[in-house]
N, C-alpha and C positions, 0 to 999 in steps of 0.2 A: 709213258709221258710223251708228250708233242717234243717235236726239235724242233728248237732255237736255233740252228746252225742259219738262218736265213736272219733271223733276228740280227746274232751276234755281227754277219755282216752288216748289215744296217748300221750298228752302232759302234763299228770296227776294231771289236775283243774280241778274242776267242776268249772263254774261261778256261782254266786250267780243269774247273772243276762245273761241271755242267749244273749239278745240283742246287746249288745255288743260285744261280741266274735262274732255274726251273722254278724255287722256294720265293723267290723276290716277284713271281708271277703271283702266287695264291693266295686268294680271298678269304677270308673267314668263310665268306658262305661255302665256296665249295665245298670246305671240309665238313659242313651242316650236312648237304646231301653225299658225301663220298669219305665216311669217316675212316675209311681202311686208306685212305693215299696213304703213301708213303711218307711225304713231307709235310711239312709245316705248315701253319699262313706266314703270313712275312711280316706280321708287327714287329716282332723282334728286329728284325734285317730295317724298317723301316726308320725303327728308334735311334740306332746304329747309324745309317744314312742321312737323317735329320743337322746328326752333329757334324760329318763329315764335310756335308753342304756347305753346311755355315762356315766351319772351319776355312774349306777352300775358299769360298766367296770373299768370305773378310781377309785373309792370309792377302788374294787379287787386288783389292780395295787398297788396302793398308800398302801396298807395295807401288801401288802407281799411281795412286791418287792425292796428292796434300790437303784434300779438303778435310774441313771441318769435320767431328764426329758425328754429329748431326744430320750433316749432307751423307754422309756415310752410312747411318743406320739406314735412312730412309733408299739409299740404292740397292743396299743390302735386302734389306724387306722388298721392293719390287721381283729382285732374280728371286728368289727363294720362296715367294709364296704361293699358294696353290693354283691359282690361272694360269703362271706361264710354268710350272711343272706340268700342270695336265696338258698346255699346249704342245710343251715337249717330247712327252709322252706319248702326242698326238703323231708328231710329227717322225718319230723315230717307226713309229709304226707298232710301237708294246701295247697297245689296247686289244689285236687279234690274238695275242699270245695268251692274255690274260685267265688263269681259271677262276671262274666265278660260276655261282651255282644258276640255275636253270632263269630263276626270275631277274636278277638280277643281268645275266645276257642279255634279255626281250627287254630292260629297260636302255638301250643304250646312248638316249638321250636327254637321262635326266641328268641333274645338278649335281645327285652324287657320284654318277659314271665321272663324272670330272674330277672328285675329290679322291676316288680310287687310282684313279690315273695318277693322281700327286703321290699318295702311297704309295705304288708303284715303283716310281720313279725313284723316291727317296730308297726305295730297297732296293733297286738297283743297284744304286750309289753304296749303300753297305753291304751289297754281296760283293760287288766288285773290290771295294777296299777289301774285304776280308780275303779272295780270292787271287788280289795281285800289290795291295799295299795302297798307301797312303798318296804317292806321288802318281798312280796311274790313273787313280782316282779323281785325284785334283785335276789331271788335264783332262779327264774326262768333262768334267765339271768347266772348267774353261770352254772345253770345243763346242759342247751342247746346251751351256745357259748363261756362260758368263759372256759369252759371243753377243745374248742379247742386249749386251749393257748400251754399247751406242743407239740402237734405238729409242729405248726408254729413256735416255740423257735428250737423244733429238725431240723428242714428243712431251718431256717433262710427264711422262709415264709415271716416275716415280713419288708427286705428289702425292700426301696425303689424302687420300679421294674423300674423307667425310667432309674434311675443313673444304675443301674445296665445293663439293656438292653444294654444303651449307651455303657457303658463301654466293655459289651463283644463281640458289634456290631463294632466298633472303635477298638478291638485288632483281632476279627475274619478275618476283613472285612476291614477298615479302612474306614468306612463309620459310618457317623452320623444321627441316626434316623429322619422322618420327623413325624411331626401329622398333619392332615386333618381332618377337620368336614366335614361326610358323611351325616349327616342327623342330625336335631333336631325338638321335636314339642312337645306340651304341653302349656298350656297358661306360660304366663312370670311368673308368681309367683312358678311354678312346671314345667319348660323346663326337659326334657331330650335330652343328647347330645351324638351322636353316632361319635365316633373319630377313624381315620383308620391310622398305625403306618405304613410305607415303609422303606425298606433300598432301597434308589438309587429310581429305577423305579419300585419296588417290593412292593405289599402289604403283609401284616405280618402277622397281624389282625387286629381286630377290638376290640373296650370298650365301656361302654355306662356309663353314669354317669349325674350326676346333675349339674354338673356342666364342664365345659371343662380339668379342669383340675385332678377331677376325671376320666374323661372318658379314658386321654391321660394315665393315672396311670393304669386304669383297659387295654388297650389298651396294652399299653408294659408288665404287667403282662400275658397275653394270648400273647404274642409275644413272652417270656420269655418259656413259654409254650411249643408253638409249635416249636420251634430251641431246645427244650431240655436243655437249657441252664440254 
């Protein structure tokens, strides 16, 4: 197995227990071409993570913020979804750590290198909980994405990007968005769904997400994007 001890600086844990920060690295594919590892993929670790995310984010919210629930869900939903996971991901430096099988390496710039990266991360988050508890976790979660919350409050990041697209597609243009599923695969309990946003006969871009209605979200945010808007 690679050492993480450069990693772990990076994101300034030692694990108690290395195997797990090693298991919060693996791909499904790898274990397609390397079925003899020793460890896991990290679904498991990511499912675990997912909640622990949430947990901390809202636990942050709820604590220092009086707004409305509403305003709330929706800042919630910006730290935690899968663009600024992958960019954290990015940032921390866990994409060279990553095992992943041969092709998937040589793609390291497609849309779902980004969505790996957000698994990733969320397994992080549940090896770490598993490895040192609940409180070292949440300040993990604090120092590495809930740090982004002033940004996304300064930039109104956290809007709703379809209603919003909609809206400045319909006064630009007078035209209303479409969404198309370009591709989807993954077994049924972990599909990913790649959705492509048009005005008229125009493609805008593209999202990928877990589900459709994430994708179409991430989809018109990168839409949003690219018109500058």
């Amino acid at each position: 197995m690679q050492d993480v001890s450069s990693l772990e600086n990076a994101i300034g844990i030692t694990f108690k227990n290395s195997k797990l920060l090693q298991q919060a690295l693996v791909h499904r594919s790898y274990l397609n071409e390397n079925p003899s590892f020793e460890l896991d993929h990290n679904e498991r670790l990511e499912f675990l993570g997912d909640a622990v995310l949430e947990l901390a984010v809202t636990q942050h919210l709820y604590q220092h913020y009086p707004n409305p629930e509403g305003e709330l869900t929706n800042w919630r939903a910006s730290l935690v979804n899968s663009t600024t996971l992958a960019s954290v991901a990015r940032e921390t430096g866990l994409e060279e750590y990553l095992y992943l099988s041969k092709g998937e390496s040589r793609d390291n710039n497609s849309k779902a290198r980004g969505y790996i990266l957000a698994n990733a991360m969320e397994a992080l988050i549940g090896a770490l909980y598993l490895d040192q508890g609940y409180e070292v976790a949440a300040a993990f979660v604090k120092k590495i994405i809930i740090s982004k919350l002033p940004n996304i409050l300064e930039h109104k990041l956290y809007r709703d990007a379809k209603t919003a697209f909609q809206e400045a597609a319909q006064e630009k243009f007078s035209l209303t968005p479409t969404y198309h599923v370009v591709d989807e695969d993954g077994p049924d309990h972990n599909k990913n769904f790649t959705i492509a946003v048009k005005l008229g006969d125009s493609e805008i871009a593209q999202g990928i997400g877990t589900s459709k209605q994430e994708a179409e979200t991430a989809a018109a945010a990168a839409a949003l994007a690219a018109k500058g808007w």
